[in-house]
C-alpha positions as CSV (number, residue, x, y, z in Angstrom):
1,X,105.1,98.4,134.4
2,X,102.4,105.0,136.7
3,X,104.1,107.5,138.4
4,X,100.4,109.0,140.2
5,X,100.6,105.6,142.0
6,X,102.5,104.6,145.2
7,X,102.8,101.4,143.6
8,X,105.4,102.7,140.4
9,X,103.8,100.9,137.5
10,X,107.0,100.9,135.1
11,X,105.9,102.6,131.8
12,X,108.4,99.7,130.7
13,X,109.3,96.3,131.8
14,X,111.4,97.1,134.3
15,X,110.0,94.2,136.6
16,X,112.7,93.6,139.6
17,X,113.2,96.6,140.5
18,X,112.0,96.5,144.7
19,X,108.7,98.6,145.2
20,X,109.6,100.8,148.4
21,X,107.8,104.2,148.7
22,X,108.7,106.9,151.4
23,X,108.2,110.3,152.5
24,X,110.9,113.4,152.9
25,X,109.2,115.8,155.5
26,X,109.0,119.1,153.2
27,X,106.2,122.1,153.4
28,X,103.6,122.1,151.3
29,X,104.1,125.3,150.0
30,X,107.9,124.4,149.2
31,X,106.5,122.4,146.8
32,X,103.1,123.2,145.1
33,X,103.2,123.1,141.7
34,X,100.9,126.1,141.7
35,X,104.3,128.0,143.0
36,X,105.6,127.7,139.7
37,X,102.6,126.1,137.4
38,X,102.5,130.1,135.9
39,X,106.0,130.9,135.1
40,X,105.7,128.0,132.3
41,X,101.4,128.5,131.8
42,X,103.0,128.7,128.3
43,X,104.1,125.4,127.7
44,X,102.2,122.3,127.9
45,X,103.0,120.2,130.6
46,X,101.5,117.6,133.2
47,X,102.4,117.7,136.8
48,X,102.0,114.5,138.8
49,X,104.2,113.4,142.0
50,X,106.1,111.2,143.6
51,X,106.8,111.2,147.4
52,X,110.2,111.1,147.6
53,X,113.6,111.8,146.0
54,X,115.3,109.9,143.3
55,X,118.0,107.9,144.8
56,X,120.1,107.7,141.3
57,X,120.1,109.0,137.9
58,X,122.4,105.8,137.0
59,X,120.1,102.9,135.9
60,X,121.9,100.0,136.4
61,X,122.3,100.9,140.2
62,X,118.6,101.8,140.6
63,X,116.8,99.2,142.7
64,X,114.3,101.6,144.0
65,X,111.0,103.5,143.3
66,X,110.7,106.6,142.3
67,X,112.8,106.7,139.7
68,X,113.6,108.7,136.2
69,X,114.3,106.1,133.7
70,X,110.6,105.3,132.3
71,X,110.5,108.7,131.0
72,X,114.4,109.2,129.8
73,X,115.4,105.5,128.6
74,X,114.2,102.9,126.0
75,X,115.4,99.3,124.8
76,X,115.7,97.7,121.7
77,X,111.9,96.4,122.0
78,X,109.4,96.6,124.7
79,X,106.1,95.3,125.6
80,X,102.5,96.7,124.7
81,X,100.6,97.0,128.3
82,X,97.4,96.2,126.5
83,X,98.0,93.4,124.5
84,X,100.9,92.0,126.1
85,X,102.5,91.8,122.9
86,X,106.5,92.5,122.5
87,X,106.8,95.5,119.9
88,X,109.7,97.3,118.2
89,X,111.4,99.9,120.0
90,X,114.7,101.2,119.4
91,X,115.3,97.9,116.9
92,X,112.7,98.6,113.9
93,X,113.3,94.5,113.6
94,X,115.0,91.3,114.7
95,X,115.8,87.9,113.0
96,X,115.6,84.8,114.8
97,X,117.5,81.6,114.0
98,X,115.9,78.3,113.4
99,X,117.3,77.2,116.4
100,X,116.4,79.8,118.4
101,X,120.0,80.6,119.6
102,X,120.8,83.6,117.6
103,X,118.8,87.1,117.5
104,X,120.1,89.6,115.1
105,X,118.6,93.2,115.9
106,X,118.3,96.1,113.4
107,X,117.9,99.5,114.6
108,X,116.0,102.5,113.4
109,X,117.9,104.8,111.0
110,X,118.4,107.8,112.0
111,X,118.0,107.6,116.2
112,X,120.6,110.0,118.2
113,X,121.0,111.1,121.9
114,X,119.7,113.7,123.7
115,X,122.4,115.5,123.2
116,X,122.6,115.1,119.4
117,X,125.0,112.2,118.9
118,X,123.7,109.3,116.7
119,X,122.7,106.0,118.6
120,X,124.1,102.8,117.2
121,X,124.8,99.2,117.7
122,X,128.1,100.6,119.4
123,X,125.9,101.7,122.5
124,X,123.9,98.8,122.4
125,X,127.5,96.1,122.2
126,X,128.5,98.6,125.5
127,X,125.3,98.6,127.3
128,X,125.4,94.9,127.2
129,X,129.1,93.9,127.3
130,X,130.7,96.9,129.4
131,X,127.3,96.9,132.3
132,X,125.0,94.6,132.3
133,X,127.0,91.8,131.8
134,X,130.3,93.4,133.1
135,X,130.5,91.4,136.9
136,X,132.2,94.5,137.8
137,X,129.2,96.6,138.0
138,X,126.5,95.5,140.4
139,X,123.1,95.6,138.7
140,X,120.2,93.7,139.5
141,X,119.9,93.5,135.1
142,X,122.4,90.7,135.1
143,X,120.1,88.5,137.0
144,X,117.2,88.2,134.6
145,X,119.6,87.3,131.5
146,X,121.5,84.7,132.9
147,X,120.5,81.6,131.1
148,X,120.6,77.9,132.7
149,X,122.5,76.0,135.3
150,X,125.5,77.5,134.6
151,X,123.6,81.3,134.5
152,X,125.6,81.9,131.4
153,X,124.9,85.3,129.4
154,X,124.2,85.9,126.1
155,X,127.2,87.0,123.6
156,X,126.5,89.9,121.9
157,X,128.6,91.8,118.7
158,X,128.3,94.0,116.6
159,X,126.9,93.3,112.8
160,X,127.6,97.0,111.8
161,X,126.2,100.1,112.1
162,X,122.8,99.1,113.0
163,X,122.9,95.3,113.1
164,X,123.7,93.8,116.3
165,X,124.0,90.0,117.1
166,X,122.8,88.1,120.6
167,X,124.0,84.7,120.8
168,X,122.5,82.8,123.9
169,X,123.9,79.6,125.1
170,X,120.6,77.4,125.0
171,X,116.8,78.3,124.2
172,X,115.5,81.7,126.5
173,X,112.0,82.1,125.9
174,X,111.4,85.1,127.6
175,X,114.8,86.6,125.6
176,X,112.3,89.5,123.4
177,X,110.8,90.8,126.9
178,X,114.1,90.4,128.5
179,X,116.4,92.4,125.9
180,X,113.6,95.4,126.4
181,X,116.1,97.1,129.3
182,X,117.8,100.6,128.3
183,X,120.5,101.2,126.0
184,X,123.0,103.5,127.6
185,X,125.3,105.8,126.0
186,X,128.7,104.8,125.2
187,X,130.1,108.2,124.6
188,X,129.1,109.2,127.8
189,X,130.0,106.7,129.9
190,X,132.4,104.3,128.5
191,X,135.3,106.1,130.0
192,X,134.3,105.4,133.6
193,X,133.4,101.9,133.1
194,X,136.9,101.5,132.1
195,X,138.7,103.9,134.7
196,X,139.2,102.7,138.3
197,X,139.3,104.2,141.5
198,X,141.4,103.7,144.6
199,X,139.7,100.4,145.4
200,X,140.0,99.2,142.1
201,X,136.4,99.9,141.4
202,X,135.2,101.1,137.9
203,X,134.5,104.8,138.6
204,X,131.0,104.4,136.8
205,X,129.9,103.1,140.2
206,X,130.1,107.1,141.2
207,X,128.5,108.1,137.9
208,X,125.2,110.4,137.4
209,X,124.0,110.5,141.1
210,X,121.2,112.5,142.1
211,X,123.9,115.6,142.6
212,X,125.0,115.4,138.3
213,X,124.0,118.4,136.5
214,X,121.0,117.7,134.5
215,X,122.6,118.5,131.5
216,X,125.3,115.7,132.1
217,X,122.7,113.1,131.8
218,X,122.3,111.7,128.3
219,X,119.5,109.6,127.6
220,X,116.8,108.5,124.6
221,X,113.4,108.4,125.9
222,X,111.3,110.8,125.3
223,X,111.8,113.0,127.9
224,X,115.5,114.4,129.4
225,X,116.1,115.4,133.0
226,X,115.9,119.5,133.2
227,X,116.1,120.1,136.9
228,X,116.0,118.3,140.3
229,X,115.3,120.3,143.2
230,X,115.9,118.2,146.0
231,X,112.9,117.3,148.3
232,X,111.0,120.0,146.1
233,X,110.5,119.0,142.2
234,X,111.9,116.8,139.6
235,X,111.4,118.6,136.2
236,X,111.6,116.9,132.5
237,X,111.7,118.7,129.4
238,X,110.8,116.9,125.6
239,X,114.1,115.6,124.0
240,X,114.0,116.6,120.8
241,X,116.0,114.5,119.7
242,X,113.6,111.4,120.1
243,X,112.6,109.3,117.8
244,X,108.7,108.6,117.3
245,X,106.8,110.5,115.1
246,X,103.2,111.5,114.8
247,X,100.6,110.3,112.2
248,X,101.5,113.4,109.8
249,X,105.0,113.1,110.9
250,X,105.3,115.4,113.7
251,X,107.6,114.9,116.2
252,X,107.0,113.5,119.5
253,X,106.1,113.8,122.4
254,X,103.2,116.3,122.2
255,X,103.6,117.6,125.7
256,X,106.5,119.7,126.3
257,X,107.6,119.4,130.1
258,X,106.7,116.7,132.9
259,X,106.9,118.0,136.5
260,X,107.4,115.9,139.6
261,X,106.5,117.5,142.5
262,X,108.1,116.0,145.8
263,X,105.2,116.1,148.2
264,X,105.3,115.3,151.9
265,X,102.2,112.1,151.7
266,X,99.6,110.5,150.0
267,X,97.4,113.6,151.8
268,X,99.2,116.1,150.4
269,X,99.3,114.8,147.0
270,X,95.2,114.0,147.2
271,X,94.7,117.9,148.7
272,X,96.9,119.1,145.1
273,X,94.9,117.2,142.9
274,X,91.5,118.4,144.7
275,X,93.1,122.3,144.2
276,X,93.8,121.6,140.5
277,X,97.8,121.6,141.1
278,X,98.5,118.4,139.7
279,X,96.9,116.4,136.8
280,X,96.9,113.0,137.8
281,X,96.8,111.3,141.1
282,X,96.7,107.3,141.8
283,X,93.2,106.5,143.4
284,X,93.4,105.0,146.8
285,X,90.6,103.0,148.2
286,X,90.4,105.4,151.1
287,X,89.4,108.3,148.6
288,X,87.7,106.8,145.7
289,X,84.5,107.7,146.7
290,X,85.6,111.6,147.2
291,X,87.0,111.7,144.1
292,X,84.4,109.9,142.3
293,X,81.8,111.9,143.7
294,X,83.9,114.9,142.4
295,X,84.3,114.0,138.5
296,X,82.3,116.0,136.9
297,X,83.0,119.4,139.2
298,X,86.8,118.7,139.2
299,X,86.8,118.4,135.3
300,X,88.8,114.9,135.7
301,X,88.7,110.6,135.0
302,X,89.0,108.1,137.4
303,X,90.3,105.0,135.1
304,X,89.8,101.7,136.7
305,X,92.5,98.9,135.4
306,X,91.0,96.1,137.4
307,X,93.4,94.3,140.3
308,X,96.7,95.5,140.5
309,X,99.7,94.0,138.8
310,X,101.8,94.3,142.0
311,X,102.2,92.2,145.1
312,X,101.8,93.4,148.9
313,X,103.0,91.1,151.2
314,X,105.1,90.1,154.5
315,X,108.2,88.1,154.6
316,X,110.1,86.6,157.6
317,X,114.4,86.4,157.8
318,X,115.0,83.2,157.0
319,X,118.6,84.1,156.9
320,X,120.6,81.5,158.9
321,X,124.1,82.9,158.6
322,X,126.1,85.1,160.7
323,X,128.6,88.1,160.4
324,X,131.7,88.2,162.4
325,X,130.5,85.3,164.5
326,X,127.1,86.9,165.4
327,X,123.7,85.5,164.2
328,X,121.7,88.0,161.5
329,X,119.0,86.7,163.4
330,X,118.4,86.0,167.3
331,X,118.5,81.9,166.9
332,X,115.3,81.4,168.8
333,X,113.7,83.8,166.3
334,X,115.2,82.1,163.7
335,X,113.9,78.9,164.3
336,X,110.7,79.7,164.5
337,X,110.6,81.7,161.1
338,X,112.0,78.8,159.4
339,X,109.4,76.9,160.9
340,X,106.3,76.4,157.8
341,X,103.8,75.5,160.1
342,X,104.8,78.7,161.3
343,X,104.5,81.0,158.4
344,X,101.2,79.3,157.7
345,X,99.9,79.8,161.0
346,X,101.0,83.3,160.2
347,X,98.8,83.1,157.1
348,X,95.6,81.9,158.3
349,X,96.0,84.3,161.4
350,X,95.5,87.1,158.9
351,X,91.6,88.3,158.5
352,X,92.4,89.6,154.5
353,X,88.7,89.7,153.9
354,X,88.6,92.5,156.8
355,X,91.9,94.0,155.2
356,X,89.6,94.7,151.9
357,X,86.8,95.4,153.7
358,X,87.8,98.0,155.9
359,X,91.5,99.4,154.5
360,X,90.8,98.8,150.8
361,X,86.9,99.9,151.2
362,X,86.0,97.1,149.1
363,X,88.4,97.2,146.4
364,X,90.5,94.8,146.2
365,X,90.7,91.0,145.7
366,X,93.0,88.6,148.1
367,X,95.9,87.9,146.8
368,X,97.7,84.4,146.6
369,X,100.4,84.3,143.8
370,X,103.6,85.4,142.9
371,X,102.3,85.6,139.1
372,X,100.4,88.7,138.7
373,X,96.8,88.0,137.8
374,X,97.0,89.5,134.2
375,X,99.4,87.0,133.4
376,X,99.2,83.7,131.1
377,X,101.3,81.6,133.4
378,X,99.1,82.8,136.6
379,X,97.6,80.1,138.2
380,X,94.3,80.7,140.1
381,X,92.9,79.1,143.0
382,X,90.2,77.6,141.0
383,X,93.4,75.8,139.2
384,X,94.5,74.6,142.7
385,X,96.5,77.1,143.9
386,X,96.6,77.0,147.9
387,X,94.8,79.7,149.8
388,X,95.1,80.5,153.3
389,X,91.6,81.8,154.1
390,X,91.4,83.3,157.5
391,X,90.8,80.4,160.7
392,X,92.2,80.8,163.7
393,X,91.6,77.8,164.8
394,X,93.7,76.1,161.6
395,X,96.0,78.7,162.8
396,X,96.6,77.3,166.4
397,X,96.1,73.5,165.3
398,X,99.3,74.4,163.5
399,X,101.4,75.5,165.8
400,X,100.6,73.2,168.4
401,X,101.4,70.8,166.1
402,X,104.8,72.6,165.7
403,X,105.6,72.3,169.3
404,X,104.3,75.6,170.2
405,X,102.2,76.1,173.2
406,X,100.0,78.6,175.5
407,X,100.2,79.7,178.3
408,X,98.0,80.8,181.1
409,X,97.3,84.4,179.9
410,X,96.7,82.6,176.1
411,X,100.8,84.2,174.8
412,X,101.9,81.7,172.2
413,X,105.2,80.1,173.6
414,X,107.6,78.0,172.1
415,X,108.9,74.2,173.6
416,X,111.9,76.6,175.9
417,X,109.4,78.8,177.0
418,X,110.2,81.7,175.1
419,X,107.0,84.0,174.6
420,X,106.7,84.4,170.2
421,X,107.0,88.1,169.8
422,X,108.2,89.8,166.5
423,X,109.2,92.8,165.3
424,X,107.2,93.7,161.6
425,X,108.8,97.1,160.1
426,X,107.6,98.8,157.0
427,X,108.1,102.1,155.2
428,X,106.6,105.4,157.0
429,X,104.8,107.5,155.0
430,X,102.3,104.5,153.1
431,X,98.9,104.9,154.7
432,X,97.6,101.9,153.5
433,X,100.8,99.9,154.6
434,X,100.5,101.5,158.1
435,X,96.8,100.5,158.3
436,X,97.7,96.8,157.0
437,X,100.5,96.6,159.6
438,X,98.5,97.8,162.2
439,X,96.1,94.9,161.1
440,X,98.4,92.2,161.2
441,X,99.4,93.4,164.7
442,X,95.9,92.8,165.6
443,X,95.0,89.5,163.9
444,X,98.1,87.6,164.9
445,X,97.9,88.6,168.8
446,X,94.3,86.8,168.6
447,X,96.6,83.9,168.2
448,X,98.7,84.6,170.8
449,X,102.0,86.4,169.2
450,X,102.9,89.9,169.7
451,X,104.1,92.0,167.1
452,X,105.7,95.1,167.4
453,X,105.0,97.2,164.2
454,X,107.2,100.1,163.3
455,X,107.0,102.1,160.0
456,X,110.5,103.2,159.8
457,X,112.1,106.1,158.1
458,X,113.0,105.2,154.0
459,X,117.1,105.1,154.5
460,X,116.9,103.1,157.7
461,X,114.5,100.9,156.3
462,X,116.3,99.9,152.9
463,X,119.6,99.3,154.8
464,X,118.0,96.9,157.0
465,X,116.4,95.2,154.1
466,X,119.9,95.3,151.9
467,X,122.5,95.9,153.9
468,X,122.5,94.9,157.5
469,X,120.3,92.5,157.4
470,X,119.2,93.2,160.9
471,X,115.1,92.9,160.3
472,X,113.1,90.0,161.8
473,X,109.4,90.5,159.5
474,X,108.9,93.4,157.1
475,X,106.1,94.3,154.4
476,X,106.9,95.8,150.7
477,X,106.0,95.0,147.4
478,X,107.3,94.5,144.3
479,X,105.7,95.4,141.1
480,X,104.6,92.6,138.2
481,X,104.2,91.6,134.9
482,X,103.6,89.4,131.9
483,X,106.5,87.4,132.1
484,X,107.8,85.2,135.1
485,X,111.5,85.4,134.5
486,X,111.6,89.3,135.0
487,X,111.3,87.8,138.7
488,X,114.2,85.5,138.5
489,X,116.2,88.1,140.5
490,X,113.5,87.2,143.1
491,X,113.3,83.5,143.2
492,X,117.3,82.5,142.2
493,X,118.7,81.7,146.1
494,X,121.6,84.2,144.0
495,X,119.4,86.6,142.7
496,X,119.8,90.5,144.0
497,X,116.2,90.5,145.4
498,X,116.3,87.4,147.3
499,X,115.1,89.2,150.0
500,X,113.9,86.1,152.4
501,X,117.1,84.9,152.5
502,X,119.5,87.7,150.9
503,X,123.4,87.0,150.0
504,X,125.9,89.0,151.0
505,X,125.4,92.0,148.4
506,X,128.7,93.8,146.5
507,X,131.2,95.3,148.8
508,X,129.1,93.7,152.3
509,X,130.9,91.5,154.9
510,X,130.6,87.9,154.1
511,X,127.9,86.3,155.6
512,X,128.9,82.3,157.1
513,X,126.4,79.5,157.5
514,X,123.8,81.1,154.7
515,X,121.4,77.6,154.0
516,X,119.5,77.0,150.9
517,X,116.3,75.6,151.6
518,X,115.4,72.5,149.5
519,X,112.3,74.1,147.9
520,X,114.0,77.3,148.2
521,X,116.7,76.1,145.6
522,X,113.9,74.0,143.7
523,X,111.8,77.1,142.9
524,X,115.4,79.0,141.7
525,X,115.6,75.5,139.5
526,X,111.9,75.7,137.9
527,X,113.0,79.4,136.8
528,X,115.7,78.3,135.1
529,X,113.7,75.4,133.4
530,X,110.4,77.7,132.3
531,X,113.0,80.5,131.0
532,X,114.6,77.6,128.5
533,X,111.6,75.8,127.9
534,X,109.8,77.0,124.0
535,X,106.1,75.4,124.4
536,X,103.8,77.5,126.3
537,X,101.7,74.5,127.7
538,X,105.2,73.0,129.1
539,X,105.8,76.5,130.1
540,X,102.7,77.2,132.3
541,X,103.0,73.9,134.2
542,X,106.3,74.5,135.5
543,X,104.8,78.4,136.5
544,X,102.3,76.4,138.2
545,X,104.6,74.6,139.9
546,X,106.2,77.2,141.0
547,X,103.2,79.2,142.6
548,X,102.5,76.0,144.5
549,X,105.8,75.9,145.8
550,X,105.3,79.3,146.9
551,X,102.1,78.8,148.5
552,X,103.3,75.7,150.1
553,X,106.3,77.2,151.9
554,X,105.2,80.9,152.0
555,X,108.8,82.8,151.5
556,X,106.0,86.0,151.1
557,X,102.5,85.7,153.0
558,X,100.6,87.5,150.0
559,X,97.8,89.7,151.4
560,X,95.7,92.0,149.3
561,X,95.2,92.6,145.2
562,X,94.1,96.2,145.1
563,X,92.4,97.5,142.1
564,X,94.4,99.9,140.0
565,X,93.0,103.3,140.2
566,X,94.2,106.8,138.7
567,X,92.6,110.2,138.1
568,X,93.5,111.7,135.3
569,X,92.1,115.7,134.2
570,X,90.1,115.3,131.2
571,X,92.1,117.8,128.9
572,X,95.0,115.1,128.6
573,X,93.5,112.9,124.8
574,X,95.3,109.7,124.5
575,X,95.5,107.7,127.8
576,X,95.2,104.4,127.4
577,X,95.0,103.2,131.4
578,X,95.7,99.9,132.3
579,X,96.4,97.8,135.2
580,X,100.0,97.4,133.6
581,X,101.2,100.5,132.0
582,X,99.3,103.2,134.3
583,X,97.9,105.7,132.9
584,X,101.1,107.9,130.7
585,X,103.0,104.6,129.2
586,X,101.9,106.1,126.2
587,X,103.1,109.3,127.6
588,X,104.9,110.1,123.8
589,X,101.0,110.1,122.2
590,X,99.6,112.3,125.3
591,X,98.3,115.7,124.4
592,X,96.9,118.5,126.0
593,X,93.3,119.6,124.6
594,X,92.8,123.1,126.0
């Protein structure tokens, strides 16, 4: 929902996990693919990168970007990037009852581990029962299959062999999209779910970190972790083992090893695409006309998706609460963040046309809505959808209006007299974030606030956002999709991505005086209501009610659509691009040509 872009566009659905990119200072020459592109000339590979480490080889405890698991994991079904269309995956089938309550699943014969042991409805009862819906382990996958007021999960047995039963409490209409996440093994990693540690903890909590031999790591995707070379390379090799087959039969995939170089920036990565190291490299507005111009002598494809599926934007604490008696946010602050004439000021301050004019070079769209364009339930501003075109003037009507005033050297001030200044941090290492940033620094001091931008370094960053809670603005992104409720994680005041106001997370210090805004908590409601509602009409109208909810209260100030962009050599047959998938979601049907 690929891994050329800075933006991870999930071969599959894996919608909430958080969008963060970073950079891990490393010489070039530590990790050019050319360095060892000959020892393996033999074998046919693709190199692409990512620009920093993998943070976890454990799924359920991934919330970040990069990551392994569109390669090495599959679910019982998933959804087709181009049509949209949820297809058979690991199930070859599924049943539905009349009244829409009971799914029964039947897998493919035959499908085994990459380590050779067969795959069957027992994995898929422990996946379910023993993580995701275990309360014990803290994964973000419980959020988006909790059904109704009472966020009750599905039941799930086992039928036999390869018959497995789901049982969910009401209607889900998003249930075929939602069951897509990865089966896990059960002979790997049952015993930890059920030992504890010192703290009473299940010791899978420890399991398959980034130090696990390679080998250790079971999986069913087409692709098995080989070797990880930290800050240098993240190498795959074909499990064979996996299931899909060719037209004539032949197994699959068709290319034999994937390599991730670990490179330093979005430079670095554009300089080893130019030099021919790598095979694919996401197009960013700031090169596309370099590497268009460079086609034809640099023997690759630029595939253009049309706008993004993702969402840039910038968010305000509007975390009330304290820890151990001390505001998460200075009170003054906090007021004024929780202020909407203040966010929209915020809004209107921002020139976006300028944004996609000068950082985007002209491609890009604005962006308004939590729904990603692509989307059925997306509704546009034609539809009614509020935009917050730039005006200054709007800007300052509405926060005089709010009590705020100027004074003599034209610094916004509050009614105590307290001069409106905000810190906005991001990750280092995204040129375009750093240029946006910068930006927003400009625009809003033309209305009289000062905003101290800082790109901040990827662990210090994150543990602000998750942990501490000690940030004031920020600008990130998450990735989209198809279907609403794979952002419920987002948009339940409970959810694990709640990021504008976040709850206390597993194993953090209680946080006292947390408030649920009333729209806040209607918005979390509306989820729950489109998730169980069956008619699509009924469906889209409480979306739409939703995105104007959104753009009403602004929780995120949405800021630019870019288009989605990726260069791909032309000896790769098969790609498929899209806006959705990337450009290798179809990495199992890839082959090389020369």
């Amino acid at each position: 929902m690929k891994f050329a872009n800075i933006i991870l566009l999930l071969i599959k659905r894996f919608w909430f996990l958080i969008i963060l990119v970073s950079a891990i200072a490393l010489t070039v020459s530590a990790c050019n693919p050319a360095n060892f592109k000959s020892s393996a000339a033999q074998v046919s590979q693709l190199v692409d990168s990512i620009l920093t480490d993998p943070k976890t080889f454990n799924y359920p405890l991934s919330q970040e970007s990069p990551n392994i698991f569109g390669l090495t994991y599959e679910g019982l079904t998933t959804q087709n990037p181009i049509t949209g269309k949820i297809e058979p995956d690991l199930a070859e089938s599924w049943q539905i009852s009349d009244d829409k309550l009971r799914f029964v699943f039947t897998l493919r014969e035959g499908l085994k581990w990459s380590d050779g042991q067969p795959l069957t409805t027992d994995d898929v009862v422990f996946t379910f029962n023993d993580i995701y819906l275990n309360e014990a382990i803290p994964t973000d996958a419980r959020d988006v299959l909790r059904i109704g007021e009472s966020r009750a999960l599905p039941k799930v047995r086992k039928i036999d062999a390869r018959q497995v039963e789901f049982i969910n409490p009401e209607p889900f209409a998003p249930f075929l999209v939602t069951i897509g996440l990865p089966i896990l093994p059960a002979h790997s990693l049952e015993k930890s779910v059920k030992t504890k540690d010192q703290e009473g903890k299940p010791t899978f909590l420890s399991m398959w970190g980034v130090d696990t031999p390679p080998d250790q790591i079971v999986v069913n995707g087409p692709y098995k972790l080989e070797r990880y070379d930290t800050s240098q390379r993240v190498i795959f090799r074909r499990n064979p083992y996996y299931w899909r087959k060719g037209p004539k039969g032949e197994p699959q995939p068709y290319i034999e090893r994937i390599v991730w170089p670990i490179v330093e920036s979005t430079d670095t990565s554009l300089l080893q695409f130019r030099s021919g190291s790598l095979d694919t490299e996401g197009v960013s507005p700031e090169y596309f006309s370099l590497l268009k111009g460079q086609e034809k002598q640099g023997n690759f494809k630029i595939y253009n998706g049309g706008p993004a599926t993702g969402t840039t934007f910038i968010l305000f604490n509007l975390n009330k609460g304290k820890r151990d008696g001390k505001p998460l946010i200075n009170s003054v602050k906090s007021s004024w963040f929780n202020t909407v004439e203040f966010r929209q000021a915020v809004a209107y301050a921002i020139d976006r046309q300028t944004m996609i004019n000068n950082t985007f070079r002209g491609l890009g769209t604005p962006q308004d809505s939590s729904i990603s364009v692509q989307s059925p339930y997306y509704l546009s501003p034609k539809e009614g959808l509020k935009v917050y075109n730039y005006d200054t003037q709007k800007a300052k009507e509405l926060l005089l209006k709010a009590g705020f005033k100027y004074n003599d050297k034209n610094q916004l001030i509050d009614a105590q007299g307290n001069r409106v200044r905000f810190s906005l941090f991001t990750n280092a290492g995204n040129k375009i974030r750093e240029a946006i940033g910068s930006q927003i620094k400009q625009d809003l001091s033309k209305i009289g606030i000062q905003v101290d931008f800082t790109p901040l370094a990827w662990n210090t960053y994150t543990d602000k956002l998750s942990n501490s809670l000690d940030w004031e603005a920020s600008m990130l992104g998450l990735t989209g999709g198809l279907e609403p409720n794979d952002g419920a994680n987002v948009w339940s005041p409970e959810g694990g991505l709640h990021m504008f106001n976040q709850k206390p997370q597993a194993g953090q210090k209680p946080i006292e005086g947390r408030e649920v805004a009333p729209w806040e908590a209607e918005i979390g409601k509306l989820y729950i209501k489109g998730a169980r509602e069956l008619d699509e009409a009924k469906r889209k109208e409480i979306y739409a009610e939703t995105q104007r909810i959104t753009q009403e209260n602004l929780p995120f100030i949405y800021l630019v659509n870019p288009l989605s962009l990726s260069a791909v050599r032309n000896r790769f047959e098969g790609i498929r691009f899209s806006a959705l998938g990337g450009a290798l979601w179809n990495i199992y049907e890839i082959k090389v040509i020369d």
